[in-house]
C-alpha positions in Angstrom: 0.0 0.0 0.0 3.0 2.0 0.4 4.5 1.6 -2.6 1.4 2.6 -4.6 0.3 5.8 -2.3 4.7 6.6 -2.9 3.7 5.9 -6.7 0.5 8.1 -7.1 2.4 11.2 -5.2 5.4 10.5 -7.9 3.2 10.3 -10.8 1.1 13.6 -9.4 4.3 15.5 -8.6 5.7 15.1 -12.1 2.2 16.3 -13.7 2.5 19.3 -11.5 6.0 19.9 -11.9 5.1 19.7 -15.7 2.8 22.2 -15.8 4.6 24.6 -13.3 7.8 24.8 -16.0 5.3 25.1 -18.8 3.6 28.3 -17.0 6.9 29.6 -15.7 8.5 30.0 -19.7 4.8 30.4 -20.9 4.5 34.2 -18.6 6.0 36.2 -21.3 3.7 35.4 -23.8 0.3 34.7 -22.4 -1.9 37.7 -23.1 -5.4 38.4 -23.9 -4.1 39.4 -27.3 -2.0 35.7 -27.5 -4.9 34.3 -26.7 -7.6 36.0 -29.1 -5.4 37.4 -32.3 -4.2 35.4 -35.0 -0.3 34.9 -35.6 1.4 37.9 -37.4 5.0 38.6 -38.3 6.2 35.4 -39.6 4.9 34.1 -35.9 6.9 36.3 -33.7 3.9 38.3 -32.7 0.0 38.0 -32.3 -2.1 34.7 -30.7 -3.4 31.4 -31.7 -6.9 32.0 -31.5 -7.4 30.0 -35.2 -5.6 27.7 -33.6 -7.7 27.2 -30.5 -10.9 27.4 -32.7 -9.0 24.6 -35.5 -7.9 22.2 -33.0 -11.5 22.2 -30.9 -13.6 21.5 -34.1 -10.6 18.9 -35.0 -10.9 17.3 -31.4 -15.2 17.3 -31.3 -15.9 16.6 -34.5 -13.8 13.7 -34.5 -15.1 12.5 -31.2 -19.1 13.1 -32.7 -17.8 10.8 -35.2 -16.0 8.0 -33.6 -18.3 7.8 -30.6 -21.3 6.3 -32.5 -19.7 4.2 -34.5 -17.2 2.7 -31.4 -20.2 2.3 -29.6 -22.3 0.4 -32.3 -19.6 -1.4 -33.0 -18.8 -2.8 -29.4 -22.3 -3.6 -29.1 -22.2 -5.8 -32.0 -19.0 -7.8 -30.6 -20.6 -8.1 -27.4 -24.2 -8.7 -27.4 -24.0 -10.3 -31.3 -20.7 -11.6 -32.1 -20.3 -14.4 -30.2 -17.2 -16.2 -30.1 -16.7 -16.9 -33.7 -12.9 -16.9 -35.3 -14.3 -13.5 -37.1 -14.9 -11.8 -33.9 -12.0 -12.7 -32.4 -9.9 -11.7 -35.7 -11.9 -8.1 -35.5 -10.9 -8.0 -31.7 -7.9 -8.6 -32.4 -7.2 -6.2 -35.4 -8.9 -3.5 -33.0 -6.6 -3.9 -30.4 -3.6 -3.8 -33.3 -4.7 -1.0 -34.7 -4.5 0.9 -30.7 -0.8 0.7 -30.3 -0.5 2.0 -34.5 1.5 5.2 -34.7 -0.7 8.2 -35.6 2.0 9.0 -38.5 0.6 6.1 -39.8 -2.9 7.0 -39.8 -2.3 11.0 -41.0 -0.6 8.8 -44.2 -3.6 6.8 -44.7 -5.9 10.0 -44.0 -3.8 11.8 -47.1 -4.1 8.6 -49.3 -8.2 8.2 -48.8 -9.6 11.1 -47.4 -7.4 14.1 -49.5 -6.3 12.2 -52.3 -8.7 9.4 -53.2 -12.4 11.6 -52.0 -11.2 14.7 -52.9 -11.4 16.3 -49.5 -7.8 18.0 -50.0 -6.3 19.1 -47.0 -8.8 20.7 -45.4 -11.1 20.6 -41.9 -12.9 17.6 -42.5 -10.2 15.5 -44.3 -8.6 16.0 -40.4 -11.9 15.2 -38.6 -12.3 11.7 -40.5 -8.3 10.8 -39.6 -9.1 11.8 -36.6 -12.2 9.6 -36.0 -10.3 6.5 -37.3 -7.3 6.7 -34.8 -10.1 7.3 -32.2 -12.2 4.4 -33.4 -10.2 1.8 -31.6 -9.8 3.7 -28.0 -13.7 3.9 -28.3 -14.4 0.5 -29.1 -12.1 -1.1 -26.8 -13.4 0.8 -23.6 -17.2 0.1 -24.4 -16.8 -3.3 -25.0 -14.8 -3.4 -21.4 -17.9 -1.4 -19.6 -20.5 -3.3 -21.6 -19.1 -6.5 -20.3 -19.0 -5.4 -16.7 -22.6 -5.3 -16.8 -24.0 -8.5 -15.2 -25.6 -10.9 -17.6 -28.2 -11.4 -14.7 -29.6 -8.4 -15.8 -30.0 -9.2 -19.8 -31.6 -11.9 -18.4 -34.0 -10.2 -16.3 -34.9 -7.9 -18.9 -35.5 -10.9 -21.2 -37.6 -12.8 -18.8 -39.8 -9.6 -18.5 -40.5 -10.1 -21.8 -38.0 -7.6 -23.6 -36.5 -8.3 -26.6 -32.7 -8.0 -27.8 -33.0 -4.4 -28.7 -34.8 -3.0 -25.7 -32.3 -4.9 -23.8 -29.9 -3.0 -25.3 -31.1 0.2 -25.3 -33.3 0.7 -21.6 -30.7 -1.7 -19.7 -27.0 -2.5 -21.1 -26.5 1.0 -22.3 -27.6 2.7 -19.6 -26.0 0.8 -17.1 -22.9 0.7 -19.1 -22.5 5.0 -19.8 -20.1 6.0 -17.2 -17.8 3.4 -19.0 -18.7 4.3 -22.3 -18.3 8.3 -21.5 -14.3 7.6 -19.9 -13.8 6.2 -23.1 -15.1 9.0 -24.6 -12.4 11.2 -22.9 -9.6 9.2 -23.8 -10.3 9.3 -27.3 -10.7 13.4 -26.9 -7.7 13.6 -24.8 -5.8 11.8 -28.1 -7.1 13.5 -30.7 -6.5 17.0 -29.4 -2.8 16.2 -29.4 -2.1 14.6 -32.2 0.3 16.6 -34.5 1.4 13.6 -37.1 -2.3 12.9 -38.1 -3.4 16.5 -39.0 -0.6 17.3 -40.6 -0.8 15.9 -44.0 -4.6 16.0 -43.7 -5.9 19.2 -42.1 -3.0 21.5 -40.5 -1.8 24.6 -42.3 1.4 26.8 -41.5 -0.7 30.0 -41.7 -3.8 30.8 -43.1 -4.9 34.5 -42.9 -8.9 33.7 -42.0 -10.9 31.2 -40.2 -12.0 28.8 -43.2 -15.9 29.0 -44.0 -16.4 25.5 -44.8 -15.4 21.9 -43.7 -13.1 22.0 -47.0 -10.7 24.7 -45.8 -7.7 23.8 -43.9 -7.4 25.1 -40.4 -4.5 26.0 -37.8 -4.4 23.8 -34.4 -1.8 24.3 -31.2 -0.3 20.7 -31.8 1.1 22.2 -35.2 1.5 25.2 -34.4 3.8 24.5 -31.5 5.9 21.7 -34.4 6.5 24.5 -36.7 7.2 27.7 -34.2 9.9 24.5 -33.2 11.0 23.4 -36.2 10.6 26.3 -38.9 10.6 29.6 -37.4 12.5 32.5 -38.2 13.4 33.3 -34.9 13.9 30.5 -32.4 14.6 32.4 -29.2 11.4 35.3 -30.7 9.0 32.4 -30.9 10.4 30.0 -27.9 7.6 32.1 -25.4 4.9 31.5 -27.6 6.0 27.5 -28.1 5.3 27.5 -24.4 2.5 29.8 -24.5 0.7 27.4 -26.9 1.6 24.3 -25.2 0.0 26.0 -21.8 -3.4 26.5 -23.7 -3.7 22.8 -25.5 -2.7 21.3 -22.1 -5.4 23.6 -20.7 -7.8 23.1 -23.6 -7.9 19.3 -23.1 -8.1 19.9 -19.1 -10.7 21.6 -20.0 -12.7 19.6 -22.7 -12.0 16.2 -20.4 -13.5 18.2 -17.2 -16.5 19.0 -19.1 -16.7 15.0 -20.1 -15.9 14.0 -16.5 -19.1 16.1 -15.6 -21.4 14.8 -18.2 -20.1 11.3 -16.3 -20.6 11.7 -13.1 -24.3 13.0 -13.5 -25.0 9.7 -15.6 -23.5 8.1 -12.8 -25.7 10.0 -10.2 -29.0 9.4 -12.2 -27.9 5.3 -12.5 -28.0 5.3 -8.9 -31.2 6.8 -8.3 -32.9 4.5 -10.4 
């Protein structure tokens, strides 16, 4: 017990002491103005707020697309599938496909989704990469929570005289939501990091506006922080706003998981009432 209470305070520690060096070199450059103004001056100067706005339409649009499919899917293997040699070879190319590098999937995104449909690089070319390398975090989880539920209840609701899909829907899923929803945030927490997917997909060096439609390309803190790293002009200029825009995805994804958590725990609440 000792050793694990001595691990938790490590692991916290390190989170903290994290975050405390990011906000320390981060000082200089957070502003209202970094915040809410685009880049200008070859990125020495301005915000990230296209960024901001790219990488949350990037992180919930791919999360509004994975989650019903994930979830449909899991439901399938679990409640359907069976134990055929099909099921297991899906199971098993699911979990594969988890420990896949995301370069991987931001080169099949620019084979299929820009080159092959014609997206180009654009918004929703990024959101269906996205939604694939989510697709197995999703499925994985719910399939976990839905076989926590006890089979004593499927069988209670089918003695009741409920079929299959009533099961499903008024009992299994319900039951299973808090599960389902953690899921959920691991797959946001993922996608609103990923740097190698987005950009060959969706991720632009600069673009002077906000794009109108799901065909434009957008800006998102994951690339912007690669290029003010890799290509800028002025490394020691731009090294304030690297850390600037690495405080605001780190606080960004606090903040899109908290709201998640939230969403959990009052489906938890509402489970136990009943």
């Amino acid at each position: 017990m000792f050793f694990m209470r001595l691990s938790t305070l490590f692991s916290a520690g390190v989170i903290v002491a994290i975050i405390l060096y990011l906000l320390d070199n981060a000082l200089p450059a957070l502003s209202w103005e970094f915040i809410f103004e685009p880049p200008r001056d070859m990125m020495t100067a301005g915000g990230v707020w296209p960024c901001i706005v790219g990488t949350f339409w990037l992180a919930v649009g791919a999360t509004v697309i994975a989650l019903p499919l994930g979830v449909s899917t899991a439901v399938y293997l679990t409640e359907y599938g069976g134990s055929g040699r099909m099921v297991e070879a899906i199971r098993l190319s699911v979990s594969n496909l988890s420990g896949v590098p995301s370069v991987i999937f931001g080169l099949f995104g620019l084979t299929f989704f820009v080159t092959i449909c014609g997206f180009g690089v654009s918004l929703l070319s990024g959101v269906l990469t996205l939604a694939v390398l989510a697709l197995p975090i999703v499925i994985n989880t719910t399939e976990a929570a839905l076989n926590q539920v006890p089979q004593a209840w499927r069988e209670a609701s089918l003695a009741l005289g409920a079929n299959k899909r009533q099961t499903i829907f008024k009992i299994i899923l319900p039951a299973a939501l808090p599960g389902i929803l953690t899921g959920n945030i691991l797959a946001l927490s993922r996608v609103a990091g990923e740097t190698a997917a987005i950009m060959y997909t969706a991720a632009v060096f600069y673009t002077p506006k906000m794009g109108d439609s799901v065909l434009d390309p957008v800006m998102s803190l994951p690339y912007h922080i690669y290029v003010l790293a890799t290509s800028s002009v002025d490394v020691d200029a731009t090294r304030p706003m690297q850390y600037g825009t690495a405080c605001l995805l780190v606080l960004m994804v606090l903040g899109l998981n908290m709201i998640a958590l939230l969403i959990r725990q009052r489906a938890q609440r509402k489970i136990a009432r009943q």
